[in-house]
C-alpha positions as CSV (number, residue, x, y, z in Angstrom):
1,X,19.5,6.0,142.5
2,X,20.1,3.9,145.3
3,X,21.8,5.1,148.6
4,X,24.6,2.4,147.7
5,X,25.1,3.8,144.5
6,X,25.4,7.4,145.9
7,X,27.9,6.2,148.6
8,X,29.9,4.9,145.7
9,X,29.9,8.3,143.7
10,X,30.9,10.5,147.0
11,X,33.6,8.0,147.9
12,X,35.1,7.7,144.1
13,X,34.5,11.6,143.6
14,X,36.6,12.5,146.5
15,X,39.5,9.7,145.6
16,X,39.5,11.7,142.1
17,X,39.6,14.9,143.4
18,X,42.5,14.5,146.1
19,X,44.8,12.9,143.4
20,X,43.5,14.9,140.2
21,X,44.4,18.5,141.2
22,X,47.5,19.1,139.4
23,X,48.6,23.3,137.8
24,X,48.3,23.5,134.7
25,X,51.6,22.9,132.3
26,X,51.8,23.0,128.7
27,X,52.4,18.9,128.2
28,X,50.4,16.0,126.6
29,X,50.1,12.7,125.4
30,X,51.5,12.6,121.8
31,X,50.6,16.0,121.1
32,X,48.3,17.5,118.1
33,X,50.7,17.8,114.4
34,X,54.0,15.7,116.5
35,X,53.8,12.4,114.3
36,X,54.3,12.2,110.6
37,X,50.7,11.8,108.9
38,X,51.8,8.0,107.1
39,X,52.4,6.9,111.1
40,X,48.9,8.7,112.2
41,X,46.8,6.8,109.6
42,X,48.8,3.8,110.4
43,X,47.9,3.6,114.4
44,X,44.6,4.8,113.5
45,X,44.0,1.7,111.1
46,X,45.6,-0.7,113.5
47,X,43.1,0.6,116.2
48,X,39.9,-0.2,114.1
49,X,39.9,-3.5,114.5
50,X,40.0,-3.6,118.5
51,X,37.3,-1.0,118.3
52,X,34.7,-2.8,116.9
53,X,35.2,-5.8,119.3
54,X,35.1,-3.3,121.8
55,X,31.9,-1.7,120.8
56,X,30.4,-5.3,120.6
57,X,31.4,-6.0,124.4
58,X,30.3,-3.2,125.9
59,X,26.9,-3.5,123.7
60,X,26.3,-7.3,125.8
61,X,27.7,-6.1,128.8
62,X,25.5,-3.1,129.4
63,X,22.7,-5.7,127.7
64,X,22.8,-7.9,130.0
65,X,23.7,-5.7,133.2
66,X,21.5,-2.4,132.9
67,X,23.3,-1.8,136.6
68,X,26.6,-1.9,135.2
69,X,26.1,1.6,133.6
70,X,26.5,3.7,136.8
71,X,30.1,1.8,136.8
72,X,30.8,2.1,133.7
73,X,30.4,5.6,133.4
74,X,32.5,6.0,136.6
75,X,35.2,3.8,135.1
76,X,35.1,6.5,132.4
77,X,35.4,9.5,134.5
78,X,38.3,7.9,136.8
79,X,39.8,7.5,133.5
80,X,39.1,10.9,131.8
81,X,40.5,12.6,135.7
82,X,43.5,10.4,136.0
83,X,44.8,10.9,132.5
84,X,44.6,14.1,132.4
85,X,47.2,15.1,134.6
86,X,49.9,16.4,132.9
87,X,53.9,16.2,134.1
88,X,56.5,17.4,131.5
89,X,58.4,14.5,130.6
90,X,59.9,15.1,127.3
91,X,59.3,17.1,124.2
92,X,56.2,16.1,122.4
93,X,54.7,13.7,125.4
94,X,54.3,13.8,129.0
95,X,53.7,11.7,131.8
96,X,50.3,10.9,133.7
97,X,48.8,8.1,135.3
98,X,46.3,6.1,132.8
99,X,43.5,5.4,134.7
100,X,42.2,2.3,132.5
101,X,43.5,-0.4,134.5
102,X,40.4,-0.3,136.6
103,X,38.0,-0.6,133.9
104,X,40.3,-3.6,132.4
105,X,39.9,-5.4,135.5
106,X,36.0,-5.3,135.8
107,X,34.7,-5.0,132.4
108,X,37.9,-6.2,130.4
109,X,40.2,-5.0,128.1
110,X,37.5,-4.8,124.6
111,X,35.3,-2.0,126.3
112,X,38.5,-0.6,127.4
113,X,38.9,0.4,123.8
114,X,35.7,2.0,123.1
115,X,36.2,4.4,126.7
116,X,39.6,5.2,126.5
117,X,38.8,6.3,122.9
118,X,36.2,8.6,124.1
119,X,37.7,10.1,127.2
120,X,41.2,11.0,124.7
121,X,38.6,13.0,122.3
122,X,37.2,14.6,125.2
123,X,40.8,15.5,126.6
124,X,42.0,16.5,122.8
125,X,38.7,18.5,122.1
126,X,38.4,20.2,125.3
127,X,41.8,20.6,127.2
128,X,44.3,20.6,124.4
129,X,45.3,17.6,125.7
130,X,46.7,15.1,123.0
131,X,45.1,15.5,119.7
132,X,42.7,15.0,116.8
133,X,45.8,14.0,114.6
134,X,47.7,11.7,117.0
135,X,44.3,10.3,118.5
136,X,44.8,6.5,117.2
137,X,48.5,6.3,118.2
138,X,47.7,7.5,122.1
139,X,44.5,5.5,121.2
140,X,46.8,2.5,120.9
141,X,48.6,3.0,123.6
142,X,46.6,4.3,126.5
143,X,43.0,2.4,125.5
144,X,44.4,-0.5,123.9
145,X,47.4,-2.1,125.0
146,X,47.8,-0.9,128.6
147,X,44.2,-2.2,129.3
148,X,45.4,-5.6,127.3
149,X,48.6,-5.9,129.8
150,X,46.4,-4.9,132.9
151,X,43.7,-7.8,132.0
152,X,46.1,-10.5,131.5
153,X,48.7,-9.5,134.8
154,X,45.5,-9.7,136.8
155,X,43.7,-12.8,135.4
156,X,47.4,-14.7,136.1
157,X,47.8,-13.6,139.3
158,X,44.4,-14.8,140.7
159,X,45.1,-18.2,138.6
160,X,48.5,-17.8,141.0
161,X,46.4,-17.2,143.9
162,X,47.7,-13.5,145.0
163,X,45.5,-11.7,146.9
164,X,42.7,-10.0,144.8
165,X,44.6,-6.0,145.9
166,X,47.9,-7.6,145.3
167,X,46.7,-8.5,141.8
168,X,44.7,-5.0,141.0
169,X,47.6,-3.2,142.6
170,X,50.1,-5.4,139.9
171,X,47.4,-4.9,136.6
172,X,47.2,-1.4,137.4
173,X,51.0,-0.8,137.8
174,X,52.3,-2.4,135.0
175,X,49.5,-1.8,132.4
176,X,50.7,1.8,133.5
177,X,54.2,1.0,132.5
178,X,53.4,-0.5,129.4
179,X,51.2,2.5,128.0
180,X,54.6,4.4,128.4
181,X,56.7,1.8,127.0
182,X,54.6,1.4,124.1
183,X,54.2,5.5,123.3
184,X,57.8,5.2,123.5
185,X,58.3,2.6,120.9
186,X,55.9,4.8,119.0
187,X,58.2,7.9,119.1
188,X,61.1,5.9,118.3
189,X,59.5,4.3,115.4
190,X,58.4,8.2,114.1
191,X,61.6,9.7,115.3
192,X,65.0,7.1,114.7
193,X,68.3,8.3,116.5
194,X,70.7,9.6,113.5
195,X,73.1,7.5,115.8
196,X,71.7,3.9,116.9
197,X,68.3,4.0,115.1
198,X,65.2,3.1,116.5
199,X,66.9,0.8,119.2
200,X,68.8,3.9,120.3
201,X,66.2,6.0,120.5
202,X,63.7,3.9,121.9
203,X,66.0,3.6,125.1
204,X,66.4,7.1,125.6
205,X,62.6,7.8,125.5
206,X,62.0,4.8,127.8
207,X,65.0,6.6,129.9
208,X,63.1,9.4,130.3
209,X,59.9,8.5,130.7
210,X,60.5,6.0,133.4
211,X,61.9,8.8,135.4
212,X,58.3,10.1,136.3
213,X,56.4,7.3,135.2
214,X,57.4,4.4,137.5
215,X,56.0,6.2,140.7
216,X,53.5,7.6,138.7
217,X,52.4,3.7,138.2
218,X,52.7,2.9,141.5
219,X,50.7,5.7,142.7
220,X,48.2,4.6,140.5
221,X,48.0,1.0,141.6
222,X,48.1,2.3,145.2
223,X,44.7,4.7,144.1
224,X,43.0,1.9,142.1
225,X,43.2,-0.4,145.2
226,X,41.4,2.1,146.8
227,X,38.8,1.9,144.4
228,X,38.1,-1.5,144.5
229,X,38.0,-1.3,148.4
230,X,35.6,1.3,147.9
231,X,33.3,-0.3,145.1
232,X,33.4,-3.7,147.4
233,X,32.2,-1.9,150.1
234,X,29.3,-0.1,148.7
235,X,28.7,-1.6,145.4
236,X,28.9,-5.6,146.3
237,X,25.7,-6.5,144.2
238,X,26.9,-4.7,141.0
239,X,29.9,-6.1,141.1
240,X,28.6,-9.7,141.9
241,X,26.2,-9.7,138.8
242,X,29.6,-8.2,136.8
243,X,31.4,-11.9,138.2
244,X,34.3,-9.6,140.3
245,X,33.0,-10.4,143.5
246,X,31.9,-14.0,144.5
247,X,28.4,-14.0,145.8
248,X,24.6,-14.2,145.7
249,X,22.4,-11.1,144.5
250,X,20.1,-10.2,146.9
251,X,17.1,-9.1,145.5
């Protein structure tokens, strides 16, 4: 391992640590048993298909970049960290930042899929966190279609020439944001307001939610900025051969 490389893991260890020690509180994403079983099979099945293209990605990118493994994995583990805080939000769910808007912006939203799957069977298996049952809804949500949103704010911002921060700052936020909105819609679908229906009852989950999750997204836009600073800095040459950073490899 390279003194670069060991840089990288000090300075990303230490970003984790300061902003991943939370108590512990009894909260989750969609937790274990909370959705009927038709709407469990049902995100499940929709997940598959984004799966497999993820699994295909990540098989050429790690292919054709043996380096980008130590990143990847640290993408993971940012992931795994950041997620895993736990702030009571409403019953059934909680808030916490996401953590796959970095990986969304340097590898792309398909391998995405395939970590943010793995680090939400970690979290259900080993801190309670989520669950076995519920794991293709937060699946959807959290590895899927937060990582989508993230990749496309940033790609059109560069195209709109914003700084490259002010762009990862923006993918980060909102692909935040629109985890939350979508675990919401997912809630509202499972659960309709006797009063309103799903339209009713989607707004007062978003309600809640974006009580604790809008500064939770800015927070983590704020710490993924960081990250890239940090990666830049120590970890130019992986993420030049990646196509992040403009440059020649020095061999």
């Amino acid at each position: 391992m390279t003194k670069h490389q060991i840089r990288v893991i000090k300075i990303i260890s230490l970003i984790v640590l300061t902003f991943g020690i939370a108590p512990p509180v009894n909260a989750m994403h969609i937790m274990e048993g909370y959705l009927p079983v038709k709407y469990c099979v049902a995100w499940g099945l929709l997940c598959i298909p984004f799966l497999l293209v993820g699994y295909f990605s990540m098989k050429k990118t790690v292919s054709e970049n043996r380096k980008a493994l130590l990143i990847l994995a640290m993408v993971g583990a940012y992931a795994f960290v950041l997620s895993a805080l736990k702030i009571p939000s409403v019953t059934g769910s909680s808030s916490h930042p996401t953590g796959t808007g970095l990986g969304a912006i340097l590898f792309g939203p398909s391998v995405m899929s395939i970590i943010g799957l793995i680090v939400l069977l970690f979290q259900a298996i080993l801190l309670a966190h989520g669950g076995l049952t519920t794991l293709g809804a937060n699946t959807f949500s959290m590895a899927i279609a937060g990582p989508f949103i993230s990749f496309v704010i940033y790609k059109i911002a560069i195209k709109l020439k914003s700084p490259k921060l002010v762009a990862v700052f923006m993918a980060a936020s909102l692909g935040d944001l629109v985890t939350y909105c979508v675990t919401s819609m997912q809630l509202a679908i499972a659960y309709p307001s006797e009063v309103g229906g799903f339209s009713a009852s989607l707004f007062k989950f978003l309600g809640i939610f974006a009580i604790t999750q809008i500064p939770l997204a800015v927070i983590e836009g704020i710490i993924t900025v960081l990250v890239i600073m940090a990666l830049e800095s120590y970890a130019k040459p992986e993420l030049i051969e990646l196509g992040f950073v403009k440059g020649e490899i020095t061999k």
